[in-house]
Backbone as a printed PyTorch tensor [residue, N CA C, xyz], in Angstrom:
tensor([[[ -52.9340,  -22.4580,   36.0660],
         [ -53.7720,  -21.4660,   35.4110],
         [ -54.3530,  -20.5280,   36.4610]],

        [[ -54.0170,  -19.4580,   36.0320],
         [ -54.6300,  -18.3380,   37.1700],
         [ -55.9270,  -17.4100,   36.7650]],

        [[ -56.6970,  -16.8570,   37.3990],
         [ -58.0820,  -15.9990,   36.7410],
         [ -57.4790,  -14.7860,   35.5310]],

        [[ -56.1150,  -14.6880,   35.3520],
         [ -56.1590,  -13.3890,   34.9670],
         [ -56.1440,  -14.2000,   33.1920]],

        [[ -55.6400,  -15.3320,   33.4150],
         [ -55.1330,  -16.0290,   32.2350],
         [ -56.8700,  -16.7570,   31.5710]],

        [[ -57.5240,  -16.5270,   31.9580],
         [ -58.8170,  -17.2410,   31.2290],
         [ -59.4700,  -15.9900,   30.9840]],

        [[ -59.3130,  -16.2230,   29.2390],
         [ -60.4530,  -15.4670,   28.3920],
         [ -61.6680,  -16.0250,   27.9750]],

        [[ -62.6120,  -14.9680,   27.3060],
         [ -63.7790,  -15.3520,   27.0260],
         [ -63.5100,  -16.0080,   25.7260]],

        [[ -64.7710,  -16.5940,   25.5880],
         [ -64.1940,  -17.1180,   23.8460],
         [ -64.6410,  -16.0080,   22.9640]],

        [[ -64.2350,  -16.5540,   21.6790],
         [ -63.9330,  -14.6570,   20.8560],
         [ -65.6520,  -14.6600,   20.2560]],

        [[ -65.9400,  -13.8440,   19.9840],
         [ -67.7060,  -13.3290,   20.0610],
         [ -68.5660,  -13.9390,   21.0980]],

        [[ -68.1150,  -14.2340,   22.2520],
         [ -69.3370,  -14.6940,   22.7690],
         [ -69.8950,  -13.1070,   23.7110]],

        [[ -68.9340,  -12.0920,   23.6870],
         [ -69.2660,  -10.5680,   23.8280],
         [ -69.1850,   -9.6340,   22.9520]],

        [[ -70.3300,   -9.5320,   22.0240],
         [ -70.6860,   -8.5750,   21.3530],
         [ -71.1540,   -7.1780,   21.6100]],

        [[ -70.6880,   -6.3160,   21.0570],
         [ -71.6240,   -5.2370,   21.4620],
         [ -73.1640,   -4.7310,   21.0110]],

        [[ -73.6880,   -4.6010,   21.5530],
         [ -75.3500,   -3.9760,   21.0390],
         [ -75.2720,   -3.2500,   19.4920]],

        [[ -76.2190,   -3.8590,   19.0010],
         [ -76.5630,   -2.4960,   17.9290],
         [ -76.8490,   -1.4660,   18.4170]],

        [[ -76.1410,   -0.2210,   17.5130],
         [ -76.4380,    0.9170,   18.3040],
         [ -77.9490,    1.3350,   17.2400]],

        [[ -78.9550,    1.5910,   17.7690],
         [ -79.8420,    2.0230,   16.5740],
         [ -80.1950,    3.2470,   16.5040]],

        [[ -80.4960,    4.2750,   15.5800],
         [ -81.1370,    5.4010,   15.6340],
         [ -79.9080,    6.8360,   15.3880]],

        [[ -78.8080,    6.0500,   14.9610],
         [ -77.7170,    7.3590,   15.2400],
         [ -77.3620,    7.3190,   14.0380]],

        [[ -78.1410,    7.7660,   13.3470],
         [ -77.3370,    8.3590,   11.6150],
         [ -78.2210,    7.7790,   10.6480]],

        [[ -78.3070,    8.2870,    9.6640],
         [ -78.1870,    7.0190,    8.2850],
         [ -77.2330,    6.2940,    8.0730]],

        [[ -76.1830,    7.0840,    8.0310],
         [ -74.8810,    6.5000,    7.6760],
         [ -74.4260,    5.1000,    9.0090]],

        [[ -75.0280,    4.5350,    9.6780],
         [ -74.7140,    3.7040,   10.8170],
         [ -75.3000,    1.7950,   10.1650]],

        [[ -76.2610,    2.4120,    9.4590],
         [ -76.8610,    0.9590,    8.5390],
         [ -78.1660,    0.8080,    9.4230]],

        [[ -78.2880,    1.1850,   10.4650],
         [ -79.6040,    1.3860,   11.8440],
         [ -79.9990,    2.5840,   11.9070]],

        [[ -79.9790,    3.5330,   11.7540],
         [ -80.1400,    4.4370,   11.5600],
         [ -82.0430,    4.9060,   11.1750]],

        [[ -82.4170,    6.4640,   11.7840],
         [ -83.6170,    6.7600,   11.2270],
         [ -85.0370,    5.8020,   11.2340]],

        [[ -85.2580,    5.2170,   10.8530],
         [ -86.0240,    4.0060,   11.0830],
         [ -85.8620,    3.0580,   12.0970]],

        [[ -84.3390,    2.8690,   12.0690],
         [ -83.5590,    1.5430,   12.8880],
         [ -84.0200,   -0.2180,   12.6970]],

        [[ -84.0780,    0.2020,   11.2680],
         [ -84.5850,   -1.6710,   10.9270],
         [ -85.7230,   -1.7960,   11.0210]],

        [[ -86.6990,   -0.9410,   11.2050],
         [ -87.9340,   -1.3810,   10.9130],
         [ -88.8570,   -1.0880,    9.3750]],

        [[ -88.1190,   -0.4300,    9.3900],
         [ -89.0140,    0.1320,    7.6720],
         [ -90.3800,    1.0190,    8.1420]],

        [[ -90.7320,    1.4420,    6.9720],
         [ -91.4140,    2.6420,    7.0270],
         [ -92.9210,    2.2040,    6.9970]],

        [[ -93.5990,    3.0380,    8.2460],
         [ -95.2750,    3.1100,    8.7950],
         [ -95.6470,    1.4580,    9.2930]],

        [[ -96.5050,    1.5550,    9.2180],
         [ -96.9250,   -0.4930,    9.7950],
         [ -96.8730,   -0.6240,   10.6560]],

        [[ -97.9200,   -1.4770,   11.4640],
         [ -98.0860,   -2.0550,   12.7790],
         [ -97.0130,   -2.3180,   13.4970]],

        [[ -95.9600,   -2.9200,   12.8030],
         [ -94.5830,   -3.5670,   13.0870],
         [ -93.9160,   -2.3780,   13.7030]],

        [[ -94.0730,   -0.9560,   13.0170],
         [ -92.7090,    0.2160,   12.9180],
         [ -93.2350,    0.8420,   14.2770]],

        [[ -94.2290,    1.0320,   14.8970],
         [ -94.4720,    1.4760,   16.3180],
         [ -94.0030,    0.6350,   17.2870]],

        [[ -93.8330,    1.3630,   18.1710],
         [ -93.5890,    0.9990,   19.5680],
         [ -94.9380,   -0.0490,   19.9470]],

        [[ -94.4810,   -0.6780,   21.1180],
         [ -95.6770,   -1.8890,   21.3070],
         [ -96.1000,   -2.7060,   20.2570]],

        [[ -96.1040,   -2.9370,   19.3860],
         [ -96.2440,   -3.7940,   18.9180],
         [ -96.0580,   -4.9130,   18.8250]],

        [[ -96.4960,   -5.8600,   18.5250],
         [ -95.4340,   -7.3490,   18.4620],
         [ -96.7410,   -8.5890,   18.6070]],

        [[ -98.2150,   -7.9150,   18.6740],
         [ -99.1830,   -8.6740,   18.4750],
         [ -99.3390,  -10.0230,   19.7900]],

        [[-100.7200,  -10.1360,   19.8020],
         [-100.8350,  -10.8270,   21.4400],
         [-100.1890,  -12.3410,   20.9140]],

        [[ -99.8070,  -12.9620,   22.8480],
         [ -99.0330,  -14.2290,   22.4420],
         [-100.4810,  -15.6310,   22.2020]],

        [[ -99.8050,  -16.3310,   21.5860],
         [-100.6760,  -17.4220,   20.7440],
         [-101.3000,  -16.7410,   19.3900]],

        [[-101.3660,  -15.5520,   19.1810],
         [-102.4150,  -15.2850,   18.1300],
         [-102.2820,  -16.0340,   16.7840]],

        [[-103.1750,  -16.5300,   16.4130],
         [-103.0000,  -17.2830,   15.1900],
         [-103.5210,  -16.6180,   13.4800]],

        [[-103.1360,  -15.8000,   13.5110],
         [-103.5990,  -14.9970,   12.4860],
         [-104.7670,  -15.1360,   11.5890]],

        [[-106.3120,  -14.6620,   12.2400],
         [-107.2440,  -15.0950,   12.1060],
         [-107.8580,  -16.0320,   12.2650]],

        [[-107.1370,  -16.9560,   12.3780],
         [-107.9800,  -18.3480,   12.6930],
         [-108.4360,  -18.2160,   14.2680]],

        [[-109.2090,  -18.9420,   14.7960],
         [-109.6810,  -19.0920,   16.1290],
         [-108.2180,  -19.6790,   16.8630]],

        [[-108.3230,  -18.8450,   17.8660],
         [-106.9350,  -19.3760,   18.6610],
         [-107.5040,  -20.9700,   19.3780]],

        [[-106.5240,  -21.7970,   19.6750],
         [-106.4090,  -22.8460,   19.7110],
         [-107.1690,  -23.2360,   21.2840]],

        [[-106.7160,  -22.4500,   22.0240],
         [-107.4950,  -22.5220,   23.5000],
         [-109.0370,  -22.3910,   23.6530]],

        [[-109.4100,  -21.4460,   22.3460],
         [-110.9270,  -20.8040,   21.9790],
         [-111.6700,  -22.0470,   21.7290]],

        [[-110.6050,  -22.9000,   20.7860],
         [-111.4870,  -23.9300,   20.1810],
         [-111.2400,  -25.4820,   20.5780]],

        [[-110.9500,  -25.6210,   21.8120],
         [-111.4310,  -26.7310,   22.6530],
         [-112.4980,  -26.5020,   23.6820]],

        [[-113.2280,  -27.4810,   23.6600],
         [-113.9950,  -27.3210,   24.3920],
         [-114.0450,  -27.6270,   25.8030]],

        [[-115.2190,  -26.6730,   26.4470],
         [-114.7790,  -26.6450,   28.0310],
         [-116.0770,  -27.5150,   28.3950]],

        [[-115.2760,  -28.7210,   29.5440],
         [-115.9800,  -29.9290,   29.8730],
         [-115.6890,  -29.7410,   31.1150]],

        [[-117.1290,  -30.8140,   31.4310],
         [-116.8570,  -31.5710,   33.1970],
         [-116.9300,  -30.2640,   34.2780]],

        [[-116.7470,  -30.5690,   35.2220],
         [-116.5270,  -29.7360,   36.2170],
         [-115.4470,  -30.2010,   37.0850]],

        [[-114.8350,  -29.0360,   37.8640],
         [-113.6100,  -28.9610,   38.8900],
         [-114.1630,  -28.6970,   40.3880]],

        [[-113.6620,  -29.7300,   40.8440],
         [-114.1910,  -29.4160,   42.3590],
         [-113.1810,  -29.1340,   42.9430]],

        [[-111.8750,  -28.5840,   42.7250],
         [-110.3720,  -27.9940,   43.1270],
         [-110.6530,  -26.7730,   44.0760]],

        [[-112.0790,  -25.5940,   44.1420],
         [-112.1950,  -24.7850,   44.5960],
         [-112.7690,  -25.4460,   46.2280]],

        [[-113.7980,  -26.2190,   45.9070],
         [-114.4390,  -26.3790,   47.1000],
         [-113.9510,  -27.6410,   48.1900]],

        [[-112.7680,  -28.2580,   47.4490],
         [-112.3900,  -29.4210,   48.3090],
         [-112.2500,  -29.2650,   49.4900]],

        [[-111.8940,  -30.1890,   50.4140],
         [-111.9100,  -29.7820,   51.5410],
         [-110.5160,  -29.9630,   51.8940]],

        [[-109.7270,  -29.7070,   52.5080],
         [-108.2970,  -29.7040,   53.2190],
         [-107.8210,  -30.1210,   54.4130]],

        [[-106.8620,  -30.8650,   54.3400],
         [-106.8470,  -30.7720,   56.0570],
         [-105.4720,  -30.5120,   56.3780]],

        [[-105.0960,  -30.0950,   57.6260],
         [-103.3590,  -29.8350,   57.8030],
         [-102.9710,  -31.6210,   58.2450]],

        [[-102.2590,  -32.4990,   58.0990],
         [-101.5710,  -33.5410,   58.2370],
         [-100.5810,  -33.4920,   59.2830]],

        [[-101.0260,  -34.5330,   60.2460],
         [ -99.7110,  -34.3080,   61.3730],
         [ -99.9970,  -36.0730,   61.8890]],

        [[ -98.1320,  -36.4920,   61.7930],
         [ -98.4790,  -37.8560,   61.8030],
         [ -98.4040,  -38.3300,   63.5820]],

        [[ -98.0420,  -39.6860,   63.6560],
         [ -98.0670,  -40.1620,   65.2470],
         [ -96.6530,  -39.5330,   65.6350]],

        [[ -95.8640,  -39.9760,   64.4660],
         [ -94.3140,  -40.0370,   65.5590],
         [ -94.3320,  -38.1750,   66.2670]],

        [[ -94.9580,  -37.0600,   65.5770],
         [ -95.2120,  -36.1360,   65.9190],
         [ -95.3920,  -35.5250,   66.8520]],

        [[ -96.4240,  -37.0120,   67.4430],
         [ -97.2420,  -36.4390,   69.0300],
         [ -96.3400,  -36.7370,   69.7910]],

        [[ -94.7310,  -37.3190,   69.8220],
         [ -94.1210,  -37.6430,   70.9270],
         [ -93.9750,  -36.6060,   71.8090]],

        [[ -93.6760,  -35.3470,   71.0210],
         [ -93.2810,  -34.2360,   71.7680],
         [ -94.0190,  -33.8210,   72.9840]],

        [[ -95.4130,  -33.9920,   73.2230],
         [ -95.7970,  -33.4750,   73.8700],
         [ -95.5190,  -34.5430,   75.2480]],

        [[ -95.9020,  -33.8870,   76.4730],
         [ -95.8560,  -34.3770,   78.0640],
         [ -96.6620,  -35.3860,   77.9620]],

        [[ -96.6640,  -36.8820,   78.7920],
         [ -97.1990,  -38.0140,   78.8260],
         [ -98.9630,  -37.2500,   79.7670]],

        [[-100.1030,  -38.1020,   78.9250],
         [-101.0740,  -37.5630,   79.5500],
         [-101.6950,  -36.0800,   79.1190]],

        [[-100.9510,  -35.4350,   78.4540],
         [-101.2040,  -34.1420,   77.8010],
         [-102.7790,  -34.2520,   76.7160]],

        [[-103.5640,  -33.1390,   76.9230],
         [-104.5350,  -33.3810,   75.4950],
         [-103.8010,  -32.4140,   74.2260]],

        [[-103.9810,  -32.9410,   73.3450],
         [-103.7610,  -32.4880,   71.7590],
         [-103.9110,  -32.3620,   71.2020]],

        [[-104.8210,  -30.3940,   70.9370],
         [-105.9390,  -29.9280,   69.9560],
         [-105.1160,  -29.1840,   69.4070]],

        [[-105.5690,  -28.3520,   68.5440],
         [-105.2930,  -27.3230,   67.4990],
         [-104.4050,  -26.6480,   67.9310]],

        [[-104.7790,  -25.9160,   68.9300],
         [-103.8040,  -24.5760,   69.8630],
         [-102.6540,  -25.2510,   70.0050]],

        [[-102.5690,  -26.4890,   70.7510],
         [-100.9680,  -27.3490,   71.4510],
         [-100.5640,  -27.7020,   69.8200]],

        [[-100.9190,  -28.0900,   68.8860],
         [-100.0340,  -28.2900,   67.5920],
         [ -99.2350,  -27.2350,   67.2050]],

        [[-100.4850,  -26.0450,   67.1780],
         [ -99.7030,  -24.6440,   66.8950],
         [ -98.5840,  -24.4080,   67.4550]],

        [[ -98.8270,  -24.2580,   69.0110],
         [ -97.6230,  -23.9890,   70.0170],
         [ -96.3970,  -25.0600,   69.2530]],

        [[ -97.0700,  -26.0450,   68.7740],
         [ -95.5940,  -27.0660,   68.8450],
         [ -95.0270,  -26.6210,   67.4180]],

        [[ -95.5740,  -26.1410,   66.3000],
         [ -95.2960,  -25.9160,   65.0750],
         [ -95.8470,  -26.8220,   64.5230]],

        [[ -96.1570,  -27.7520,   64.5990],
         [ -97.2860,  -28.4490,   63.4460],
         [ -98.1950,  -28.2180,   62.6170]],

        [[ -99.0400,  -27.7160,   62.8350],
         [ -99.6260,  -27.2470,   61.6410],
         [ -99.3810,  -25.3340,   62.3280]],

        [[-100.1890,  -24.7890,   61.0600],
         [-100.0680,  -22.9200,   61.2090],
         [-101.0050,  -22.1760,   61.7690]],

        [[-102.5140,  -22.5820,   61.8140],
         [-103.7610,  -22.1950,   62.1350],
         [-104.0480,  -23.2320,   62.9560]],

        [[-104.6380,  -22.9190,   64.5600],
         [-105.2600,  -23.7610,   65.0140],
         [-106.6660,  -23.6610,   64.8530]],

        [[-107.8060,  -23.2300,   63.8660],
         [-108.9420,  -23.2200,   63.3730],
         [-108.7820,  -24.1300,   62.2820]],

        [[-107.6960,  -24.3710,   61.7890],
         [-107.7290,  -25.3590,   60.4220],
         [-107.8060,  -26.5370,   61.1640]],

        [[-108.5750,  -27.4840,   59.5620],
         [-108.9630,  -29.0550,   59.8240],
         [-107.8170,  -29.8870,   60.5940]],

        [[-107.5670,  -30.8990,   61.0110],
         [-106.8610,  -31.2600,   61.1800],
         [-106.7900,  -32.7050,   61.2970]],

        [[-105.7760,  -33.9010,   60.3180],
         [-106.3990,  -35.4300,   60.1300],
         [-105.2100,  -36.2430,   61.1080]],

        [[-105.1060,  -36.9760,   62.0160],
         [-103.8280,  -37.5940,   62.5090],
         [-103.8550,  -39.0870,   61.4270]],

        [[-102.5020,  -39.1200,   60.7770],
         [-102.1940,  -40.4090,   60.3470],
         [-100.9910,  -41.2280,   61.0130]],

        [[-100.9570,  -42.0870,   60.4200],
         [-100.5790,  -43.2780,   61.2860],
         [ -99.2140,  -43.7920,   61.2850]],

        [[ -98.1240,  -43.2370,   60.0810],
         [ -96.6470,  -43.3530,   60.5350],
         [ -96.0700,  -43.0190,   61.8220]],

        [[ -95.3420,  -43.9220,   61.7610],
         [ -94.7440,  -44.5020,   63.7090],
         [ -95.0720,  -45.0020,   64.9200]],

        [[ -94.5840,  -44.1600,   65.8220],
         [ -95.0280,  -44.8670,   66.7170],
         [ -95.1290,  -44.0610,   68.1990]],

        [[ -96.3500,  -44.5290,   68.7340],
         [ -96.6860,  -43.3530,   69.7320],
         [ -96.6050,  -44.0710,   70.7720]],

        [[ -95.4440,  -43.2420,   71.9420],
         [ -94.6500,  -44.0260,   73.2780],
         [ -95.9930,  -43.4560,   74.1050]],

        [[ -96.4800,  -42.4100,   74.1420],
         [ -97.2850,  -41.5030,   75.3020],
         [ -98.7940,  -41.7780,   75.4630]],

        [[ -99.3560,  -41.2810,   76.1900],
         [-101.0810,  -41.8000,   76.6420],
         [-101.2200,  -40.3610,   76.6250]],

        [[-102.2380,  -39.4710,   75.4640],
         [-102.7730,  -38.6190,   74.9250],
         [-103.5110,  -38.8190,   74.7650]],

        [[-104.7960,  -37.4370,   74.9200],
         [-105.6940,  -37.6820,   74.3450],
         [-105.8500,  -36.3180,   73.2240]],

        [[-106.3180,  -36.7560,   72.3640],
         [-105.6210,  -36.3770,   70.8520],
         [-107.4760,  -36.0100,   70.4750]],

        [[-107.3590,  -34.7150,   69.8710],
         [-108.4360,  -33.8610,   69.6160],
         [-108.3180,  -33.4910,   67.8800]],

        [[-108.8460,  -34.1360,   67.4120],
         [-108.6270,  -33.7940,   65.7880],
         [-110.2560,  -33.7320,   65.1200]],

        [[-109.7920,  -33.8780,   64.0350],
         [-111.3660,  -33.3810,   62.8620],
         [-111.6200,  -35.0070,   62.3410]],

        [[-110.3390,  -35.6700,   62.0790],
         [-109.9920,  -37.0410,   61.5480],
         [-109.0630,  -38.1970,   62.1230]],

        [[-109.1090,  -38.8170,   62.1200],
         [-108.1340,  -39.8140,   62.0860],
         [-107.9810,  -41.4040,   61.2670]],

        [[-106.7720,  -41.6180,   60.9210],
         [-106.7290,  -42.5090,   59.9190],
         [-107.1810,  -43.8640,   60.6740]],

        [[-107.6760,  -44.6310,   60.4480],
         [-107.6060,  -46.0560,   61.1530],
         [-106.3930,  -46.7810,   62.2320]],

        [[-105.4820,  -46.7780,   61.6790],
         [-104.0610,  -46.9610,   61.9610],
         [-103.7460,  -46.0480,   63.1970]],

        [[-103.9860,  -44.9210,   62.8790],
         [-103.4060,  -43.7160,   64.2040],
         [-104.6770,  -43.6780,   65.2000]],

        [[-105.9700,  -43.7640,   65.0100],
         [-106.7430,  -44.4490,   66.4470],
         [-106.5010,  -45.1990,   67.1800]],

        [[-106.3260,  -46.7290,   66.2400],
         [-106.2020,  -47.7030,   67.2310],
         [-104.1720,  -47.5990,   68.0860]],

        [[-103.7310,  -46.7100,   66.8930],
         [-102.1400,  -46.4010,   68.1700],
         [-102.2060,  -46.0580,   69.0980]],

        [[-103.0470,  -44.7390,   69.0430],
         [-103.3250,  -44.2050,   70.1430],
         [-104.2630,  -44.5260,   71.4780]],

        [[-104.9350,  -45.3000,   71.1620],
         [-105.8950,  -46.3630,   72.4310],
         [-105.1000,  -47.4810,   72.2850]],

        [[-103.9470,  -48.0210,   71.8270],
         [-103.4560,  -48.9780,   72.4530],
         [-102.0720,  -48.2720,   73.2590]],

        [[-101.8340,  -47.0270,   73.6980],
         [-100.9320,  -46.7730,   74.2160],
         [-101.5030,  -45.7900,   75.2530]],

        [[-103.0370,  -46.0830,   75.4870],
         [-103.5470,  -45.7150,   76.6280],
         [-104.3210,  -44.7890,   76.6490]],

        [[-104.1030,  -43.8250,   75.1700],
         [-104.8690,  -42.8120,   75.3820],
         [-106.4160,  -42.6400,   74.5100]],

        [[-106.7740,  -41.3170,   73.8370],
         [-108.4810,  -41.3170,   73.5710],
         [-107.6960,  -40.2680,   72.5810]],

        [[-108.8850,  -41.0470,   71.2150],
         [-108.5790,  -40.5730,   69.7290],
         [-109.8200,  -39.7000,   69.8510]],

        [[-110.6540,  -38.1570,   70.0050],
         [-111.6380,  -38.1200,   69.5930],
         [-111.5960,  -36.9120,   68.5620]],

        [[-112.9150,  -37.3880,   68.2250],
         [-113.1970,  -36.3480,   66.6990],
         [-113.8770,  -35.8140,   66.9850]],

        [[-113.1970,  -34.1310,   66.8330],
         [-113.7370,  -32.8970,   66.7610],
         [-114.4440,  -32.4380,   66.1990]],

        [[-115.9790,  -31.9840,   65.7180],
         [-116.3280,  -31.1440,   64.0510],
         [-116.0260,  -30.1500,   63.8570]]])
């Protein structure tokens, strides 16, 4: 079977109504809308959800509780196996993550967690650290401290 030999299946390409060209076309003059009414203008088509008089459905639940989604706090995440990259003895703040690509902002928070495993003696400059990624890092010689 070659490309020239595969057709479409039969109507799955129709052509457009043509509207507005005659009476005699069956679309024509009006073009299927019928005469005056909200409907027969342009734009129309009425807002989405509207429930035709009744209170729209979003209106009439009620708004509860509060969201603390605005004010949470964030931090950029960068784990141990991470810090290998850097030189044995190296310190490892914000700026040296940046340089390395780890996080994007070296002004942003920053938490070290504790997947893998850290070969090097760093001393590691963060906002946080998980339990797990302190004691890695002082058992491989180096100093976990927290930044504010």
């Amino acid at each position: 079977m070659l490309i020239h030999d595969v057709t479409s299946k039969v109507g799955s390409n129709r052509s457009s109504r043509r509207r507005g060209r005659g009476t005699g076309s069956g679309l024509g003059k009006t073009c299927g809308r019928g005469h005056k009414g909200a409907n027969s203008r342009s734009g129309s088509g009425g807002r989405l959800l509207a429930e035709g008089g009744a209170k729209p459905f979003y209106r009439r639940l009620p708004k509860r509780g509060f969201s603390n989604a605005r004010y949470r706090t964030r931090y950029d995440l960068v784990h141990l196996y991470d810090l290998n990259r850097f030189d044995d003895g190296a310190t490892v703040d914000g700026r040296a993550l940046q340089k390395a690509g780890l996080i994007d902002d070296p002004s942003s928070l920053v938490k070290i967690l504790g997947p893998g495993k850290l070969d090097k003696k760093l001393t590691v400059l963060a906002n946080k650290f998980s339990t797990s990624a302190a004691k890695s890092i002082s058992d491989a010689g180096g100093e976990a401290r927290i930044i504010s």
